[in-house]
N, C-alpha and C positions, 0 to 999 in steps of 0.2 A: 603645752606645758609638759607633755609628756615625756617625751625626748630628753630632752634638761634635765628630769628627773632620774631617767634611766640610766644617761653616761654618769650623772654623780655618784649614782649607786653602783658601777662599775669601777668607776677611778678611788674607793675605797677601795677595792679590792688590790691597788698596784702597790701600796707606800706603807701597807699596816706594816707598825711597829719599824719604822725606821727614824722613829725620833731622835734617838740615841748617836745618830750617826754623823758626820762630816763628813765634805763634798770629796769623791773619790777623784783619783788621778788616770791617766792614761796615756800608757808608752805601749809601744809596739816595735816585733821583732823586725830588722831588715831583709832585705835577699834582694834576688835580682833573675829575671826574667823577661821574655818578652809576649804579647799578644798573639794567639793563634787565631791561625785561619782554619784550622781541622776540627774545632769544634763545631759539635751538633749542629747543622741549622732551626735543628727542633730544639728551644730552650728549654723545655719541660725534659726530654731525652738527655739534654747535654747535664741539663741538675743530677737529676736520678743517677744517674751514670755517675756522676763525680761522687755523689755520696755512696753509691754501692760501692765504688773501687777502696775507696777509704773506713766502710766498714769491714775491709777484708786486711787493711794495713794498720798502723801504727805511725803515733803522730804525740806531737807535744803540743797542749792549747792553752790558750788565756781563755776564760770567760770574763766579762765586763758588763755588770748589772749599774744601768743609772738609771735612776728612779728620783724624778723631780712632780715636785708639790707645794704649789704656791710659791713657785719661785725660789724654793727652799730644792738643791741638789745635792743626792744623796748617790753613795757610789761603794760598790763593794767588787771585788776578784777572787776568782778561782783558777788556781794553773796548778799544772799537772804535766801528768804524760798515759797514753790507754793504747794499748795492745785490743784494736776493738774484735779482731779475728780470733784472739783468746777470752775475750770477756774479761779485762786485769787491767787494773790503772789504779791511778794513784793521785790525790788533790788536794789542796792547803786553801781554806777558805781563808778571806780576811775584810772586816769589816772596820775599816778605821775610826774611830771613838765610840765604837759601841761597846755596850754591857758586856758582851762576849764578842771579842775581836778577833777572835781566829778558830779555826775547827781543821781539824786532819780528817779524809776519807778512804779510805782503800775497799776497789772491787775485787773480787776475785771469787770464785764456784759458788757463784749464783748471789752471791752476801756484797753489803757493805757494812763496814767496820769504818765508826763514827768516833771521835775523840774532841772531845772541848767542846761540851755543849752542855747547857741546864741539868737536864734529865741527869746524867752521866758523871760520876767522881770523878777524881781527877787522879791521872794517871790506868784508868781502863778505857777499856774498848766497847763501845756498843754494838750490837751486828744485828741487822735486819735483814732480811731476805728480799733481795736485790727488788723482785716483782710485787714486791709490799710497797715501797718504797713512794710517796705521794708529793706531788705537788701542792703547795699553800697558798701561793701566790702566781696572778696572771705573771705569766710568759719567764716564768719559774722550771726548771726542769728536778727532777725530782734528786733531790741530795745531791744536782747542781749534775746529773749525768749527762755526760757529754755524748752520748747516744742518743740520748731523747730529743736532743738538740737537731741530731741529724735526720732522723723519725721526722719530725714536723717538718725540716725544709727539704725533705726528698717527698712532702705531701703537699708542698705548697701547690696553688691555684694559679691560674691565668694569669700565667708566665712572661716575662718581656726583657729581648734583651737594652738594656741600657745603654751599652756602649763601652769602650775601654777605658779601666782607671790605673792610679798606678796604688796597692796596698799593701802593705809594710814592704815596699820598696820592688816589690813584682807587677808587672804588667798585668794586667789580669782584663775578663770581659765579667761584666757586672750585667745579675741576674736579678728580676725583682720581679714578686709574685703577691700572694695573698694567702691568709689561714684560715677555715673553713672554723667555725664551731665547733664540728667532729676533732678535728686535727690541734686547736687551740685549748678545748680538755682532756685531753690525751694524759688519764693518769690524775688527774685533779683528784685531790680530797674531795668524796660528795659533797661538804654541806659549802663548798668552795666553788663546785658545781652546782650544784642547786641555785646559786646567786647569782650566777654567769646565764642560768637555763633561764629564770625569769626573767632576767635584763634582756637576754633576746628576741623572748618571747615579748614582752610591752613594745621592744624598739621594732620590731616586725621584721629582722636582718639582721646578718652575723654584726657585732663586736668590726671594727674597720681594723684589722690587726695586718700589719703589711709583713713582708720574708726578700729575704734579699741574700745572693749567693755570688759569690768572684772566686771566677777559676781560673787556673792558669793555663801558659801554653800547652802544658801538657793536660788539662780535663781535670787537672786536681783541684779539689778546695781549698783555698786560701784562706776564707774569711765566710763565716756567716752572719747574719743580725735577722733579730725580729724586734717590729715596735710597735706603740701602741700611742696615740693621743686621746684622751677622751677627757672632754671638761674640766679642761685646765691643765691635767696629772697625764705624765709622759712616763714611760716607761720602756725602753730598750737591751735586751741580752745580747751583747756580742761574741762572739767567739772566733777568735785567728789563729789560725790551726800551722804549725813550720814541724821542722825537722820527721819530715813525712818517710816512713820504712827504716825510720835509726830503731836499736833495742830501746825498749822499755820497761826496766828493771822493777819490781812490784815486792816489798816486803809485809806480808801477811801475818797479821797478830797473834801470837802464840796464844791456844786456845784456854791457856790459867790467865789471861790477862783479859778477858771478855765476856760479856756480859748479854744475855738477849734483851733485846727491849722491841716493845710490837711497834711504837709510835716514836718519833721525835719530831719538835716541834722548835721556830723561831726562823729568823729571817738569815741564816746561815746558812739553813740546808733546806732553802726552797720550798 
């Protein structure tokens, strides 16, 4: 009876407070490429590699949160563009039929700067200090950073390659691996942690949370996902990464228009 018990009390932790929502959509950018043979024979080398190369460029992403519960799917996005070799990006959350359906974020010297959220009037800027910045929910990156994202799947685990797929319209070799505990609360809210540390400790094994990476002919990232099944409640973050080394223009909030805040909270920013 143990077990049963345990993933129930994890799979709260995927879908709080997403009552308010309707089922999200998903379109994806095209291109066109073909499958290399110069990648890595070591898939763990060939990951790492793709995400080090891409923490030193510039890229434009979708993130794709579905979060389904009792047959009930639930879906929200994040796109943008991040200069990750500058630390500076820019992203438009959107939650379609929720209480609050959309949020502005911008990174830049060390800060994010948060707009359209609870906490926050309207028409200012919140700014938190970038390393503040917490995750609330599994497989959640923390006010949706698209670094954090990269962080966990340059950590994933015993690696295997898949085989060729084609994703948003490029060739690509598909990577799938696995998330360690360590690497799955990377940044969590303690008391968010604390809930994940005793669910693993009853189930006697990490949380089953799989990582998955497609690169293209050239070693770049196309596409990453992590996911989660556990006792019914599914939960998946995507992310398809295109227009890889174009400029990424960042406009930063004039500092009469912002506000500190230590915490923010809700199912927008992670």
């Amino acid at each position: 009876m143990r077990r049963p018990l345990v993933l129930a009390a994890a799979a709260a932790l995927l879908c709080a407070g997403c009552s308010t929502a309707t089922p999200g959509n998903r379109d994806k950018p095209a291109g066109a490429s073909s499958p290399s043979a110069a990648l890595s024979s070591d898939p763990r080398s060939a990951v790492r590699a793709a995400v080090a190369d891409l923490r030193q460029d510039r890229a434009t992403f979708r993130q794709e949160v579905e979060l389904e519960d009792e047959g009930q799917l639930y879906g929200l996005t994040a796109t943008g563009g991040f200069d990750f070799a500058a630390d500076k990006g820019h992203l438009a959350v959107d939650l379609p039929g929720g209480a609050i359906d959309h949020s502005d974020q911008v990174f830049a010297d060390g800060k994010i700067y948060i707009r359209g959220i609870q906490e926050i009037g309207k028409g200012v800027w919140g700014v938190i200090p970038r390393d503040e910045a917490e995750a609330h929910y599994l497989l959640r990156a923390p006010l949706n950073d698209p670094e954090h994202v990269l962080r966990q799947i340059a950590a994933m685990r015993k690696i295997t390659r898949e085989g060729e797929e084609k994703v948003q319209g490029v060739r690509t070799v598909h990577y799938r691996g696995i998330l360690d505990h360590r690497t799955l609360t990377l940044r969590m809210a303690p008391e968010v942690r604390t809930r994940l540390d005793q669910a693993r400790d009853m189930l006697g094994s990490d949380l089953p949370v799989f990582a998955d990476a497609w690169l293209d002919a050239r070693g770049r990232l196309v596409q990453t996902r992590t996911s989660v099944n556990i006792s019914g409640a599914r939960a998946t973050l995507t992310m398809a990464l295109s227009d890889i080394g174009e400029q990424v223009r960042v406009t930063v909030p004039q500092p009469a228009d912002t506000i500190p805040v230590t915490a923010v909270s809700g199912i927008l920013i992670g």
